[in-house]
C-alpha positions in Angstrom: 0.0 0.0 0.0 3.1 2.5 0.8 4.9 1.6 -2.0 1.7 2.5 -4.5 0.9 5.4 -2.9 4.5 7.1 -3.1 4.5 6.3 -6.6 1.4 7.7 -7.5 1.6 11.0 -5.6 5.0 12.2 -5.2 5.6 14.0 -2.2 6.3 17.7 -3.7 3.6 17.2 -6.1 1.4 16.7 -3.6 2.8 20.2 -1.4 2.6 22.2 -4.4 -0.9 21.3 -5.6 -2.0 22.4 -1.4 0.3 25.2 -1.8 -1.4 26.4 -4.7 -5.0 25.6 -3.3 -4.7 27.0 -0.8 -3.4 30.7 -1.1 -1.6 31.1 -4.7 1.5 33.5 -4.8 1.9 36.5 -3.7 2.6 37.4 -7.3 -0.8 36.3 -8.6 -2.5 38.2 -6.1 -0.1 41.2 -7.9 -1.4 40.2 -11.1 -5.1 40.4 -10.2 -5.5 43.4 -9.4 -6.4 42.9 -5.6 -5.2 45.8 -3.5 -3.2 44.2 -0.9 -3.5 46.9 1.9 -2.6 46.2 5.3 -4.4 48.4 7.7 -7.0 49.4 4.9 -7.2 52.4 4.4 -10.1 54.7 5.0 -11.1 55.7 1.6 -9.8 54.3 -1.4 -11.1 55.5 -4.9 -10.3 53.6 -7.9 -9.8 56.8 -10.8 -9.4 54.9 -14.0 -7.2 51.6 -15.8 -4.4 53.8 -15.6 -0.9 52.4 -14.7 2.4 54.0 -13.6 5.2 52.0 -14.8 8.6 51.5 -12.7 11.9 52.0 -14.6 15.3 53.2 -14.0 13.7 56.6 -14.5 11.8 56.3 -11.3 12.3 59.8 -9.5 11.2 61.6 -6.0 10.7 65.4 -5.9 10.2 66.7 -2.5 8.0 70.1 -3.5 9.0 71.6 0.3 12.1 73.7 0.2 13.7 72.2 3.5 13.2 68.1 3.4 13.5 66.6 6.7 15.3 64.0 8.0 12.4 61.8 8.5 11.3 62.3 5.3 14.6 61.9 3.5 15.1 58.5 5.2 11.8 57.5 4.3 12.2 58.2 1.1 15.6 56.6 0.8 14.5 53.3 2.3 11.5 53.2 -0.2 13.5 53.5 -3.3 15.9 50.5 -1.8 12.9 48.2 -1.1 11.6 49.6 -4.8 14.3 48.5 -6.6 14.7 45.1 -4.6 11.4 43.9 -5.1 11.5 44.8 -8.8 15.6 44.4 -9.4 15.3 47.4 -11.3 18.7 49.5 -11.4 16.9 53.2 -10.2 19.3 55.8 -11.7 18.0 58.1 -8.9 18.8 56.5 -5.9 17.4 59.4 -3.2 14.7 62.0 -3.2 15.5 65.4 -3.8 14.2 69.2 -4.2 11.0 70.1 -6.7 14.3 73.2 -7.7 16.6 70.9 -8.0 14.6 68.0 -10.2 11.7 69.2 -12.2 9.2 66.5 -13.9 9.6 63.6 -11.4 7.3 60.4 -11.4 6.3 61.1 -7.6 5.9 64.4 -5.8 5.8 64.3 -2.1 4.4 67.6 -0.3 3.6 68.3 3.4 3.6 71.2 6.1 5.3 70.8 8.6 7.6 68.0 10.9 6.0 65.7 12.9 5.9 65.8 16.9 6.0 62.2 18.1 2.7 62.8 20.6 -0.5 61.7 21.3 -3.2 62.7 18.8 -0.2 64.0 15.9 -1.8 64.4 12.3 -0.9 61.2 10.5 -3.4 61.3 7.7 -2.3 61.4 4.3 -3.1 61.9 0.6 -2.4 59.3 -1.9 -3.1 60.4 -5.7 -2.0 58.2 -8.8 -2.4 58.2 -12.3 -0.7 57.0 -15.1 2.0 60.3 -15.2 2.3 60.5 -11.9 2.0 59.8 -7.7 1.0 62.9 -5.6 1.2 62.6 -1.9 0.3 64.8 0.8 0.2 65.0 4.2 0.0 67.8 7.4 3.1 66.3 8.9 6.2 64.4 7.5 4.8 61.6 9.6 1.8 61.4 7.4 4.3 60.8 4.6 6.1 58.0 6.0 2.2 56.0 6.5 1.8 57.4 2.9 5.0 55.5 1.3 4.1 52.1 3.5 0.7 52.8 1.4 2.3 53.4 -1.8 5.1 50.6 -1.6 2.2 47.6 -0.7 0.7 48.6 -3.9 3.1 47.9 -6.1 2.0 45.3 -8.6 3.7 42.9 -11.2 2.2 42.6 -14.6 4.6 39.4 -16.2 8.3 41.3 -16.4 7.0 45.2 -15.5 5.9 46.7 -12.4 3.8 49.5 -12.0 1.6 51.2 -9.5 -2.1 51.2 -10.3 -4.5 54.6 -10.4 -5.9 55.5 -7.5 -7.3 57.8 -5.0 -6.2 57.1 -0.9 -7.6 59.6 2.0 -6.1 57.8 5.0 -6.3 58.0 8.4 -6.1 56.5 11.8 -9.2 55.5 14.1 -6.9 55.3 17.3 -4.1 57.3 17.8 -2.5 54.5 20.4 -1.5 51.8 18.7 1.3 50.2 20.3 3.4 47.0 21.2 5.1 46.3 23.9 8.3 43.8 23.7 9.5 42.5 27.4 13.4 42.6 27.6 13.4 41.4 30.9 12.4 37.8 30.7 14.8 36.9 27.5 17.6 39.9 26.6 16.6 41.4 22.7 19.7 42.8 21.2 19.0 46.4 19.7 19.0 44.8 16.0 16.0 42.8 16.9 14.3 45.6 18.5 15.4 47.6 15.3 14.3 45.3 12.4 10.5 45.1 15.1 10.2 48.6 14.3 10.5 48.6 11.1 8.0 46.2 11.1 6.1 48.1 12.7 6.2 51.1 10.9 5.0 49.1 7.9 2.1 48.4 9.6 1.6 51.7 10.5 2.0 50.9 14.8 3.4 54.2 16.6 3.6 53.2 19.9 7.4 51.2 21.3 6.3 50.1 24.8 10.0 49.1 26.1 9.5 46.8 29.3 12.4 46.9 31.1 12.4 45.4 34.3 11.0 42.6 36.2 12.0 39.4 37.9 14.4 38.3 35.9 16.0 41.1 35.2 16.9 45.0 35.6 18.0 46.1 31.3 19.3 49.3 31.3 22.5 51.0 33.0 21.8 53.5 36.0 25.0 55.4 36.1 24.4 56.5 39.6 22.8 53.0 40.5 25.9 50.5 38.9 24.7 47.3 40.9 21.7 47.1 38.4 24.0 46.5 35.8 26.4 44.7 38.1 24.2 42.9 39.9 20.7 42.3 38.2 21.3 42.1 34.0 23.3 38.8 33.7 25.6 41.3 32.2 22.6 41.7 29.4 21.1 45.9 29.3 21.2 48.8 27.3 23.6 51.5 27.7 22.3 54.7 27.5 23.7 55.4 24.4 21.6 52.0 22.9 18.6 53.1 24.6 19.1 56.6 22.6 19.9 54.9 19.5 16.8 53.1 19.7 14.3 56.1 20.8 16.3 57.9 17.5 15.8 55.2 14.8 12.0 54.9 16.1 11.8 58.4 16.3 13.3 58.4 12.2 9.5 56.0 11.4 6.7 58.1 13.3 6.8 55.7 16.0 7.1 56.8 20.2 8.8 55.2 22.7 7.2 54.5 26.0 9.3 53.1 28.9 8.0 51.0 31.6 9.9 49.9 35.2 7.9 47.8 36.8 7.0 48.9 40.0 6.7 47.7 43.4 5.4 44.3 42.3 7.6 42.2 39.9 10.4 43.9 41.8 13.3 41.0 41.9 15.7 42.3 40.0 15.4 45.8 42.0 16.4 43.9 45.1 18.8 41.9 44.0 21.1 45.0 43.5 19.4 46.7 45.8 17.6 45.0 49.3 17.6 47.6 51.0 14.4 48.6 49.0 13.0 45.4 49.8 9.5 44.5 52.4 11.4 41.8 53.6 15.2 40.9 54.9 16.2 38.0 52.7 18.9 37.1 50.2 17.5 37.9 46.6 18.3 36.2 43.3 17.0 36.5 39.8 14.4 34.6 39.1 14.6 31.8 36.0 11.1 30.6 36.5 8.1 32.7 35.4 5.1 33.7 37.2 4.0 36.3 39.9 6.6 36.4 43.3 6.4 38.0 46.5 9.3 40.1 46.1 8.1 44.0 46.8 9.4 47.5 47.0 9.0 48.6 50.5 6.7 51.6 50.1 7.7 53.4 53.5 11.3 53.5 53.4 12.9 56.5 52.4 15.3 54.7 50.5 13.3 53.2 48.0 12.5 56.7 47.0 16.0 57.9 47.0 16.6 55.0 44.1 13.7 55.4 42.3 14.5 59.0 42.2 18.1 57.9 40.7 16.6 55.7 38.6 13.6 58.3 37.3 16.4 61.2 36.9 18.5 58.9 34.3 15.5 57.3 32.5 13.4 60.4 31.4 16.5 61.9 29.2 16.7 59.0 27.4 12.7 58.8 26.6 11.4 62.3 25.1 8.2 60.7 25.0 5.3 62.4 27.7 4.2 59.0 29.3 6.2 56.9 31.9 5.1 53.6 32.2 5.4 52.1 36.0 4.0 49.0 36.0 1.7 48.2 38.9 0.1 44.9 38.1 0.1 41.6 40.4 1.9 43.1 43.7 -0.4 40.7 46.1 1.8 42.2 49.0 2.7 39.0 50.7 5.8 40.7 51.9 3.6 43.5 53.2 1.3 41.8 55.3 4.5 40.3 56.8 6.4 43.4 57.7 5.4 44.5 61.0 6.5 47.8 60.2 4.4 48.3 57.3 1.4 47.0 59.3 1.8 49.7 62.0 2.6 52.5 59.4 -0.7 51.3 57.4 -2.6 51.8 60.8 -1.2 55.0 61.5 -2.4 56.3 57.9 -5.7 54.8 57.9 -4.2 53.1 55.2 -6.9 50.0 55.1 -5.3 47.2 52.2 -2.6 46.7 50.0 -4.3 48.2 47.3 -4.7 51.4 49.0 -0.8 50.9 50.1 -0.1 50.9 46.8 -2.3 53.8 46.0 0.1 55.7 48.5 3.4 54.3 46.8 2.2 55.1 43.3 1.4 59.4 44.3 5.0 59.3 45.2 6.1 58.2 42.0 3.5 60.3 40.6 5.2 63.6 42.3 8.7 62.3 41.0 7.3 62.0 37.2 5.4 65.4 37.0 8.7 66.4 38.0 9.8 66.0 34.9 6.9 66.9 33.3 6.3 63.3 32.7 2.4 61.5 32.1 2.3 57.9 34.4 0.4 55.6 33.3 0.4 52.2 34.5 -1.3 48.5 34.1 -5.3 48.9 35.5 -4.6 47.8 38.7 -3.2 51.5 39.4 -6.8 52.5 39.2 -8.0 54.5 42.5 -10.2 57.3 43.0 -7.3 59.9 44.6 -5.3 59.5 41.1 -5.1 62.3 38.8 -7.4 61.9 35.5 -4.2 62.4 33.2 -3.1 59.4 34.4 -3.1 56.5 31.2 -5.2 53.0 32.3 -3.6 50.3 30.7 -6.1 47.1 30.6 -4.7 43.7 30.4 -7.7 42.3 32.8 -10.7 43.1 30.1 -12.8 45.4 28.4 -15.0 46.0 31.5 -12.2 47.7 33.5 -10.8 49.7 30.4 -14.3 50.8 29.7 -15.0 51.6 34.0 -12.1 53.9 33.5 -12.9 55.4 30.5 -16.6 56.1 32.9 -14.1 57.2 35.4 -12.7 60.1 33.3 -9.1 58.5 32.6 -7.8 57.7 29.1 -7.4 54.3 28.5 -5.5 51.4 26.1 -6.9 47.7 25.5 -3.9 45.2 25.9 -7.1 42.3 26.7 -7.4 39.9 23.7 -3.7 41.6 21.9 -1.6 39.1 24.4 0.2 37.6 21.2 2.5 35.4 23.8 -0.6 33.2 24.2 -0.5 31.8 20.9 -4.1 32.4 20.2 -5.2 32.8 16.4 -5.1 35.6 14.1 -8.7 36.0 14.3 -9.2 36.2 17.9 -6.8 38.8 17.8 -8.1 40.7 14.8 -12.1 40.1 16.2 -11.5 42.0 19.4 -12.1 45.5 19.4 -11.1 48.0 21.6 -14.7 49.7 21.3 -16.4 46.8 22.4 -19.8 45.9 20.7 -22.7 48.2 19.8 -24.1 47.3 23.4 -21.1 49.4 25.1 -22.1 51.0 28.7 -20.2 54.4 27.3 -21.6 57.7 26.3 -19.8 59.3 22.8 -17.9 61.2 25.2 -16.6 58.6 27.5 -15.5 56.8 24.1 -13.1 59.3 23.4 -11.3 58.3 26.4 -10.2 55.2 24.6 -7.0 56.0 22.3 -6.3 52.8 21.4 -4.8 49.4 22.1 -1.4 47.8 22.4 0.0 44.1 21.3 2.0 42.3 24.3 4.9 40.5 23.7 5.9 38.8 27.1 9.1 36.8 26.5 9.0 33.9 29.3 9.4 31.9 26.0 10.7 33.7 23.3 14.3 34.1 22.4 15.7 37.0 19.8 15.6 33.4 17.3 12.1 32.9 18.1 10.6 36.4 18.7 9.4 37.8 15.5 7.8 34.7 14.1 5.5 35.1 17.3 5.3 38.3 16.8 4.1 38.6 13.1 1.7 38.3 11.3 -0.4 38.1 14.0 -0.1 42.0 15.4 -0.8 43.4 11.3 -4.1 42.2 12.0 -3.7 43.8 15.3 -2.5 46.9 13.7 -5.8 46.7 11.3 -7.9 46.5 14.2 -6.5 50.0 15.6 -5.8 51.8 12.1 -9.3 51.2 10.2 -12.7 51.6 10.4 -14.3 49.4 12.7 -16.5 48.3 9.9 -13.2 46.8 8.1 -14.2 43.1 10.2 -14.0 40.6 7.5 -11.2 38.3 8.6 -10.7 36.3 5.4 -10.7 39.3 3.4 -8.1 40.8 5.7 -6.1 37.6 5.8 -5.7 37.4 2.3 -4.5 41.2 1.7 -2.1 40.4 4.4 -0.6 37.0 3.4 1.8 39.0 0.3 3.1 41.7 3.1 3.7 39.0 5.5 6.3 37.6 2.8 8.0 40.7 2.4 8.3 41.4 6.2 11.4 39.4 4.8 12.9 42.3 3.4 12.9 44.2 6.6 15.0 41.4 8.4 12.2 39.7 10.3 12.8 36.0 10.8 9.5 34.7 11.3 9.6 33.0 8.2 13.2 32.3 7.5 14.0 30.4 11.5 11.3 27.7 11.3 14.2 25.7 8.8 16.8 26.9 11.0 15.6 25.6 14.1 14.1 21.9 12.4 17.7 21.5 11.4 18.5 22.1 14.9 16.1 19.3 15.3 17.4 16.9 13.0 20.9 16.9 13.7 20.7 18.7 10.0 19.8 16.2 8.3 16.6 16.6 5.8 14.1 18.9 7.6 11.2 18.3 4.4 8.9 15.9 6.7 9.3 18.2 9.4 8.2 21.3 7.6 5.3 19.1 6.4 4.7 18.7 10.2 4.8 21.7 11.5 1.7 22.5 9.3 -0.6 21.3 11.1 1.0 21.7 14.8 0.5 24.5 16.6 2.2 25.7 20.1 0.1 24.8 23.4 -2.4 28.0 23.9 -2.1 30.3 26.9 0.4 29.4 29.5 -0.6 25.4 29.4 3.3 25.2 27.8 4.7 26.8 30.8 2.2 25.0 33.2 3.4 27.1 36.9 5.8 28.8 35.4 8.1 26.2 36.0 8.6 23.8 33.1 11.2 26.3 31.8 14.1 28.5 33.2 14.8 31.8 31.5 18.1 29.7 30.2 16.2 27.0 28.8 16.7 25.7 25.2 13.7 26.9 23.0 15.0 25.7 19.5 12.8 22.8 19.6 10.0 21.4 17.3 7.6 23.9 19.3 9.7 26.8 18.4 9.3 26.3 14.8 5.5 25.6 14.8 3.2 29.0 14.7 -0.5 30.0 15.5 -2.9 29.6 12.0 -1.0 26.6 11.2 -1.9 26.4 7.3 -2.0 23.2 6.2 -4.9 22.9 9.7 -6.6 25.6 8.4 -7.0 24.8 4.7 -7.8 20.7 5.9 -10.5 21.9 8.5 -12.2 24.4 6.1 -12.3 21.8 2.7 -14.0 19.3 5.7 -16.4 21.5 7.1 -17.0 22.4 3.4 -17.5 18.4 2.5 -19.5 18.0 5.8 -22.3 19.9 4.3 -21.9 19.8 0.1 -20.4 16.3 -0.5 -19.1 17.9 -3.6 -15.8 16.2 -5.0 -13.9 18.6 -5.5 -13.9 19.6 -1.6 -13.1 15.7 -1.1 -10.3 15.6 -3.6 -8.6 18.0 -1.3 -9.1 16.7 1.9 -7.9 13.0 -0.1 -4.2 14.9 -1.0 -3.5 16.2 2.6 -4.7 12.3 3.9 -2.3 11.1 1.4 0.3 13.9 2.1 0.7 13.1 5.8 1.1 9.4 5.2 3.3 10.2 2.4 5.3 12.1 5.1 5.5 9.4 7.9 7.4 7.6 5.7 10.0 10.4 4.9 10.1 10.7 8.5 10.6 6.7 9.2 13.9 7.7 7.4 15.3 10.2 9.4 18.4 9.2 12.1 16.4 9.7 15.6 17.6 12.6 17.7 16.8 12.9 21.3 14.2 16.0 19.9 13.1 14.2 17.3 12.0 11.2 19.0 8.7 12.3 20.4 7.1 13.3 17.3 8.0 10.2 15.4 4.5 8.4 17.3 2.7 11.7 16.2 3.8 11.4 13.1 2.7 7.6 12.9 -0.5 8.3 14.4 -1.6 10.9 12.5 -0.6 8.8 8.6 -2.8 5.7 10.0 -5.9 8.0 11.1 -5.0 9.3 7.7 -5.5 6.2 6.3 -8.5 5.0 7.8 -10.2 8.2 6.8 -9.0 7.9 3.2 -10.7 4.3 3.1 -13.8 5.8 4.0 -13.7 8.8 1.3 -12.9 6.1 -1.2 -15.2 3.2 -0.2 -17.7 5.3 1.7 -17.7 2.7 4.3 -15.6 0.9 7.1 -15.6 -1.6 9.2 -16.4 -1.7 13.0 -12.9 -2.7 13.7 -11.7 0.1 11.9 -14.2 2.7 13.2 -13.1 1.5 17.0 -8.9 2.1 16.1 -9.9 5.2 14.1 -11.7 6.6 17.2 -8.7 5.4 19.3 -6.4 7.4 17.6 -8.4 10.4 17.8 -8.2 10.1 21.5 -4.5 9.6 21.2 -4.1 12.4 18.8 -5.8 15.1 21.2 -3.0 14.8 23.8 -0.2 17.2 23.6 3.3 16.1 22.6 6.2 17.7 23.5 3.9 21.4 24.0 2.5 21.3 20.8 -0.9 20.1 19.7 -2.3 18.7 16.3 -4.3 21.9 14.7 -6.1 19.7 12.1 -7.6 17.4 14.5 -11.0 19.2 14.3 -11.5 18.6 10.7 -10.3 14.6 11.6 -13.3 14.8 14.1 -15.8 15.6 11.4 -15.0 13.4 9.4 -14.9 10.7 11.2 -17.9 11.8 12.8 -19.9 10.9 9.3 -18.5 7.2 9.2 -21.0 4.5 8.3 -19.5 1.1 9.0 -20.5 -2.2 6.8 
């Protein structure tokens, strides 16, 4: 039965035919005519049939007389990624002045530079015909959204590319729309956080939320404070002069940078360099685990002020931006209710729980921050009634508590259904909106308290390897969500716009595509990873924190170049098997069961390649998966064939389901689901 089968359907015959079922090229979609626009914009007029061609003529006039530097790096980077996606040889490799160039093939105008602040004009103008591109904007930040417009419409008609004629008026619904990257848990060197904001720039994100301390670790260098980069970094932080670099080259794409030092919970790395801060007299260590600790700030000693103040005094140079992020979340004040001095002091005060203790700790940090003329804002546990009403709500506990500060006067961010560490779909993600449904408790006015939302990257497990592949694609759908009109909602329709920009992410440096080969050679013991691509199509990473289950499956020095680490959420070959059977369930038509015939084929196909393979300690539990999966494979393809099976069969096929719905080695099998409706339409002989 193997032998015929391998002979009949080669094994790349059978990948390319689902390959090309399931989403074509990205180069067909260029030849169709679809606009592949990822946020969509919120007007877009098609003028005529017209077409601009691309050619070494190509030419940028700026029709300002000053150009800025924003705008002059923009407009450098676009010709680059021009002339690499087409592998034209531009004559003109860099904008220059309307008096200096006359009769160019794209005019860029605009008023004025860009502040990087809350509520800044980044709506733009986007004009093309068949002589020429025309964009405006208020600000040269408009510009830069503008040219990520202009460069996703390129399109390839056989050897020629051109950019079709139309008419863009663009702006954003929320002016927050952020991600946050955790440093703390795994170390990011600045490239990585560099090629991320690129990213996403091209996306059209403006918010950089830099978490930079927690339990496992304190990431920048406090000059005045040199045990947090003795002491509490594992020799991984910024220097200053990173930390600028980084604020600058965000600064160069429209995009703020937001600090947070989390504060007085998730405070390990804080006493490790420095217990005197601490609520309790112990010995401190980083933490490798992950999870919520005891270890707090003591909020009545003087000299947790004293640092802090060090440590506020160094930061807000380095961040021009108006908020400061401290934190707040998950202090359960253990250590409080076990110093004997904080109990007296919080009797003295009147001071009646550790959330009101806290209330009292974060008005002194308050005090420090305004300062500086600095905004706090904080995760939504920082929410009392004594705080000011410029203080930022961040959510990550739901829509109910960002919409009950919103009531309570405060602007407010959604992080609740955005936590891309949990490895939920795409359309979770892209469903949730920060607005709520049309039943929302607020008034028009208490709406306008919301500016936006923010993806979260926490990094318990994610390594600078791993990082981008769980970061995109799955926050451009995210960074939809924030840029359109709410009415943009159809998630097919955005998936398919997005599936050509996710390839050329590429071109920015993101590995999300690139590192799934590297780490199944890691796997293998390099030898031929083809099976366990195959694999990793329909495997998926465990959802939520059951991978981690306590916190403690995994230290922060753990290996995470393992078969789980080069699996991703909206595994495709599960989606495109689970669609064609819920499309079979209900027409019966052929062709729907020709396809689901070439994946049953394809995986059997595929434990045999695997069969092959030299076992490696990694490799060994996913050999039983693999075996499991081709024989329910088979079974199934009986029935599509023969339209019946026996009882025997029915019983082992159902056995195998059972087996196939426990994890291995923190991954489940996505396409299980469609193998449950089909088998769920057996008839036995």
């Amino acid at each position: 039965m193997h032998t015929n089968i391998k002979k009949k359907f080669p094994l790349w015959s059978i990948q390319l035919q689902l390959m090309l079922l399931l989403v074509g090229s990205a180069n067909a979609q260029s030849n169709s005519g679809i606009l592949n626009l990822v946020p969509w914009p919120q007007e877009v007029r098609t003028k005529n049939q017209g077409r601009l061609y691309v050619d070494e003529n190509f030419t940028i006039q700026l029709q300002n007389q000053v150009m800025s530097p924003r705008i002059k790096l923009a407009t450098t980077k676009f010709l680059r990624r021009l002339a690499g996606r087409t592998g034209i040889f531009i004559d003109n490799g860099f904008a220059q002045l309307a008096t200096t160039l006359p009769n160019a093939q794209m005019e860029i105008n605009y008023d004025r530079q860009g502040r990087l602040e809350l509520f800044e004009d980044e709506s733009y103008t986007l004009e093309i015909n068949s002589q020429k591109i025309r964009l405006e904007a208020s600000t040269d930040i408009g510009i830069v959204r503008g040219i990520e417009t202009l460069l996703q419409l390129l399109h390839r008609e056989e050897d020629r590319f051109y950019f079709p004629s139309h008419q863009i008026e663009d702006a954003p619904r929320f002016p927050w729309r952020g991600l946050m990257i955790d440093v703390s848990r795994h170390f990011y060197p600045v490239q990585v956080l560099k090629r991320n904001l690129d990213a996403m720039a091209a996306f059209k994100m403006n918010v950089f939320h830099w978490h930079l301390t927690d339990d496992q670790g304190f990431r920048v260098d406090i000059h005045s404070r040199p045990k947090f980069r003795e002491l509490a970094s594992d020799g991984q932080y910024y220097t200053q002069e990173q930390i600028r670099e980084v604020v600058a080259y965000a600064s160069d794409l429209g995009i703020r940078v937001v600090p947070e030092i989390d504060i007085p919970g998730h405070a390990t790395s804080w006493l490790v360099a420095y217990p005197e801060m601490a609520s309790k007299d112990t010995i401190y260590t980083l933490e490798r685990f992950a999870g919520i600790f005891d270890p707090t700030l003591n909020p009545i000693k003087p000299i947790t002020y004293e640092i802090l103040k060090d440590v506020i005094d160094e930061l807000v140079p380095l961040f021009p931006d108006k908020y400061f992020h401290i934190g707040g979340d998950e202090n359960e004040g253990k250590h409080w209710n076990e110093n004997k001095e904080i109990q007296r002091f919080m009797k003295k005060n009147n001071i009646k729980d550790n959330h009101e203790m806290q209330a009292y700790f974060n008005l002194k940090v308050l005090k420090m921050l305004q300062n500086h003329n600095k905004i706090m804002m904080g995760w939504d546990e920082i929410m009392v009634p004594s705080l000011p009403k410029d203080v930022v709500i961040h959510s990550w506990r739901g829509i109910e508590n960002m919409e009950k500060a919103a009531q309570s006067g405060y602007k407010t961010i959604l992080s609740k259904g955005y936590y891309i560490d949990l490895m939920h779909s795409m359309q979770k993600h892209y469903q949730n909106d920060p607005m709520g449904d049309k039943h929302s408790v607020l008034s028009e006015e208490e709406k306008k308290n919301i500016l936006g939302g923010e993806a979260t990257m926490w990094s318990e497990l994610v390594t600078p390897q791993t990082i981008d592949s769980r970061i995109w694609p799955r926050t451009a759908a995210i960074a939809e969500r924030l840029w359109s009109a709410k009415e943009i909602d159809d998630y097919l329709n955005m998936r398919h716009r997005l599936e050509p920009n996710n390839q050329y992410l590429e071109e920015l440096g993101i590995t999300h595509i690139r590192n799934r080969d590297v780490i199944l050679r890691n796997v293998t013991a390099y030898q031929d990873i083809t099976s366990l691509i195959t694999l990793s199509k329909v495997c998926e990473p465990l959802k939520a924190y059951t991978r981690n289950k306590g916190g403690i499956e995994y230290k922060s020095f753990s290996p995470f170049a393992r078969f789980v680490d080069a699996c991703n959420v909206d595994a495709i070959d599960a989606i495109g098997f689970n669609t064609a059977a819920k499309a079979y369930s209900k027409s019966k038509k052929d062709t729907d069961k020709q396809k689901l015939l070439q994946y049953l084929q394809l995986w059997q196909e595929n434990n045999l390649r695997m069969q092959q393979l030299e076992v490696t300690n990694m490799l060994k539990p996913l050999l039983p998966l693999s075996a499991n999966l081709a024989k329910t494979a088979l079974l199934l393809q009986k029935q599509l064939q023969n339209n019946t099976i026996s009882n025997k069969e029915k019983k082992d096929l159902q056995q195998l389901l059972q087996t196939l719905k426990m994890a291995v080695d923190d991954i489940e099998l996505a396409c299980l689901p469609g193998l449950e409706m089909l088998a769920n339409q057996l008839k036995t002989n």
